[in-house]
C-alpha positions as CSV (number, residue, x, y, z in Angstrom):
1,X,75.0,103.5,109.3
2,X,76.1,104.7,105.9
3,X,80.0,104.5,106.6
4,X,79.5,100.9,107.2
5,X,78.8,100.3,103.1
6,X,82.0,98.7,101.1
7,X,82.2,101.4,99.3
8,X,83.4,103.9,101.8
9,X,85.4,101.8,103.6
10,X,87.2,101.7,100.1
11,X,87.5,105.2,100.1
12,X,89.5,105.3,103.8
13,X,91.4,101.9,102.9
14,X,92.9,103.7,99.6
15,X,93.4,106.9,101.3
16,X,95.3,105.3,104.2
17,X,97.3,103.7,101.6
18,X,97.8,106.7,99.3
19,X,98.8,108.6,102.7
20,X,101.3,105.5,104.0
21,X,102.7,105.4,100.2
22,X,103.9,108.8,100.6
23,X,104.6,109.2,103.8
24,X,107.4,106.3,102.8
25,X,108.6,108.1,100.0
26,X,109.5,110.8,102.2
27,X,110.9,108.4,104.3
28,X,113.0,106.3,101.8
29,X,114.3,110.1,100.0
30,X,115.4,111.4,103.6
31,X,117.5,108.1,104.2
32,X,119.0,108.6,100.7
33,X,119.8,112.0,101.2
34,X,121.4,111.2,104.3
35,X,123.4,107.9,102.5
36,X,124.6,111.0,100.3
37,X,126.3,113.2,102.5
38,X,127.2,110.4,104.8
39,X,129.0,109.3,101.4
40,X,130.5,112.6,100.6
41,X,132.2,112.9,103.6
C-alpha cells in the first residue's frame, strides 16, 4: 500500500511530466527542422 502515499505519486506525476516535457521538445525541434527545409526550398 506504500505507492498509495502522496509522496510517490509525486514522484510518477513529475516524472510523467518531465518525460511529456521532452518528448514535446523533440516534437516542437522536428517540426522546426522541417519548417527549415520546407523554407529553403
Amino acid at each position: 500500500m506504500g505507492d498509495k502515499s502522496p509522496k510517490s505519486n509525486q514522484k510518477k506525476t513529475s516524472q510523467k511530466q518531465a518525460v511529456a516535457k521532452s518528448a514535446n521538445q523533440k516534437k516542437t525541434q522536428a517540426v522546426a527542422a522541417k519548417a527549415a527545409s520546407a523554407k529553403k526550398r
